[in-house]
C-alpha atoms as a printed R data frame, in Angstrom:
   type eleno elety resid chain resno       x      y      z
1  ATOM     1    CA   UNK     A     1   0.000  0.000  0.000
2  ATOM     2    CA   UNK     A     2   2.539  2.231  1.016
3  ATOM     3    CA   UNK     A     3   4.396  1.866 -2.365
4  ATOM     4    CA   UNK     A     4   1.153  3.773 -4.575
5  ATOM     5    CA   UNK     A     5   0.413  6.197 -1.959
6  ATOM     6    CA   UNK     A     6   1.339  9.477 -3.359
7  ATOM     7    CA   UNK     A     7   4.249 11.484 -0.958
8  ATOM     8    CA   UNK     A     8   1.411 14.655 -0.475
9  ATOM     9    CA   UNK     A     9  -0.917 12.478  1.345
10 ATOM    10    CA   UNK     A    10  -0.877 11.156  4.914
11 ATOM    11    CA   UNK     A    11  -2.633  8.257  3.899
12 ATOM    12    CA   UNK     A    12  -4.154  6.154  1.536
13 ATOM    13    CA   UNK     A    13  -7.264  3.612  2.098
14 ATOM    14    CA   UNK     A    14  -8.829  0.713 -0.427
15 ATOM    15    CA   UNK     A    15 -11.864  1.186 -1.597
16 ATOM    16    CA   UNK     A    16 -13.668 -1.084  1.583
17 ATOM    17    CA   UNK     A    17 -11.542  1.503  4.051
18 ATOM    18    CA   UNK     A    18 -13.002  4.068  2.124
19 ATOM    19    CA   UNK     A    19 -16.563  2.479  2.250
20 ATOM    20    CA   UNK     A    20 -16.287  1.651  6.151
21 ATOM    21    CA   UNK     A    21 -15.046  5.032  7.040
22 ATOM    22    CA   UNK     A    22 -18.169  6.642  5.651
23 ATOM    23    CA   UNK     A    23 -20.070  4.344  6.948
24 ATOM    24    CA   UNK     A    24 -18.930  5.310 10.607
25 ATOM    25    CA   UNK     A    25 -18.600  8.689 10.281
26 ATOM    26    CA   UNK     A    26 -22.060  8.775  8.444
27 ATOM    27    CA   UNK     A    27 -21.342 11.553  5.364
28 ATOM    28    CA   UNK     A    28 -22.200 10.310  2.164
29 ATOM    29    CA   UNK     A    29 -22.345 13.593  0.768
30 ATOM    30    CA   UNK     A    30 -18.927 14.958  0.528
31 ATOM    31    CA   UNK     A    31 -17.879 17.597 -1.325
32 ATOM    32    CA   UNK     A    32 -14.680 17.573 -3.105
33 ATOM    33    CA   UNK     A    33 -14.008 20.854 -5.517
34 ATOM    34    CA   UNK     A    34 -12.981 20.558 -9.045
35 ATOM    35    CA   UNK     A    35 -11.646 23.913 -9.116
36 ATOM    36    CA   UNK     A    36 -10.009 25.903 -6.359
37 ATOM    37    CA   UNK     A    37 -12.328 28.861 -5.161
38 ATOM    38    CA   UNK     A    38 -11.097 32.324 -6.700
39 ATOM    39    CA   UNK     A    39 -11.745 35.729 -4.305
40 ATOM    40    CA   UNK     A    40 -14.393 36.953 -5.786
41 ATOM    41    CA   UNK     A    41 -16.151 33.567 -5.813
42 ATOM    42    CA   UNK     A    42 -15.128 33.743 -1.893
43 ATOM    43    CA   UNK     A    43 -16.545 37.000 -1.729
44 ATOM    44    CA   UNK     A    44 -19.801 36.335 -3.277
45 ATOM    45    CA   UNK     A    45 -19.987 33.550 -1.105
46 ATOM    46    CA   UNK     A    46 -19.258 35.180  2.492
47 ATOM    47    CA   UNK     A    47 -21.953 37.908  1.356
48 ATOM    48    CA   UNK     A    48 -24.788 35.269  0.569
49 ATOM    49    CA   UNK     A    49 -23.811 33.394  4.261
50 ATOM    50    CA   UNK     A    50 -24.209 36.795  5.795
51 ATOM    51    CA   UNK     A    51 -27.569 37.330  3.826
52 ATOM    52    CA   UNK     A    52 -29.436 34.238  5.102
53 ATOM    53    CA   UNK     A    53 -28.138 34.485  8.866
54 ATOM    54    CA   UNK     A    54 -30.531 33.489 12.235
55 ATOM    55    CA   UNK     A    55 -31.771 36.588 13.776
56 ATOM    56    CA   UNK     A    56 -29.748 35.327 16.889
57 ATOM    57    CA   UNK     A    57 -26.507 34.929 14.647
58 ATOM    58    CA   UNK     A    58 -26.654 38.405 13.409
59 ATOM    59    CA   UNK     A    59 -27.177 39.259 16.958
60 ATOM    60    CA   UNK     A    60 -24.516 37.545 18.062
61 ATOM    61    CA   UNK     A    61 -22.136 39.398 15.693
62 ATOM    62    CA   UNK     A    62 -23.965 43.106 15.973
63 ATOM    63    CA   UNK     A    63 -23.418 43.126 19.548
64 ATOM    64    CA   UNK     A    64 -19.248 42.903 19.647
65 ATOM    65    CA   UNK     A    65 -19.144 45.287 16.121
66 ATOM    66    CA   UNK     A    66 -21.293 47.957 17.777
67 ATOM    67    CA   UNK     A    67 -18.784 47.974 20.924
68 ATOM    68    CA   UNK     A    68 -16.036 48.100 18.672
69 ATOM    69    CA   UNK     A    69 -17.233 50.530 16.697
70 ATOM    70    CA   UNK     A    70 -17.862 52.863 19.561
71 ATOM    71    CA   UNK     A    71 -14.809 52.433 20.780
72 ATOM    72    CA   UNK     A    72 -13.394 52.883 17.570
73 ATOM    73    CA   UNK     A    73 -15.401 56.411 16.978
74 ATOM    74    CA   UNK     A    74 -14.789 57.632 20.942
75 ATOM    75    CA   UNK     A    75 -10.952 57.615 19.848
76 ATOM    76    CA   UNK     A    76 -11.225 59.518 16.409
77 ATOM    77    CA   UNK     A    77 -13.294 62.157 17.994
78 ATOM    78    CA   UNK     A    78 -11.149 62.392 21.074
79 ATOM    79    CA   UNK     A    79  -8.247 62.581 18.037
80 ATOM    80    CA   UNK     A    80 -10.174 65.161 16.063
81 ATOM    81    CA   UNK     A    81 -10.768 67.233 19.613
82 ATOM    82    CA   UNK     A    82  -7.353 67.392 20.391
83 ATOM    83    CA   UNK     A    83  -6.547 68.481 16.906
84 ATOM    84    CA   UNK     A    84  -9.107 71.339 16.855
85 ATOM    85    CA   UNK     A    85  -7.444 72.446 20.075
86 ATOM    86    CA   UNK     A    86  -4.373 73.037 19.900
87 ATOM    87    CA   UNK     A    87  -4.756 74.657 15.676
């Protein structure tokens, strides 16, 4: 086995392996890419996750941005103060 096991892989299993592994770990479906994903093709896909997010989810992520955000805006006002100050 060892001898037609390509270097790049960690390991290689027969075909009843194969079989008995996705049998215990229960996913038929899996999803192997043809094609390597591109950025925009990344892009388009982080925007339609964000689209079709739980009300709790976007919650979950509002919550930390808004903090950050105020944070963010307290210290370029405070910046902007001190600038207008001392011109």
């Amino acid at each position: 086995m060892d001898d037609i096991c390509p270097s790049q892989f960690v390991a290689c299993y027969t075909p009843e392996e194969w079989e008995d592994m996705i049998l215990l770990y229960g996913e038929e479906d899996v999803f192997i890419p043809e094609h390597p994903i591109g950025d925009a093709e990344a892009v388009a896909n982080f925007t339609w996750e964000i689209l079709f997010l739980s009300p709790w989810e976007l919650i979950y992520i509002a919550l930390p941005m808004s903090v950050l955000a105020t944070y963010g805006l307290t210290i370029y006002f405070a910046y902007k103060w001190i600038q207008k100050k001392f011109s």
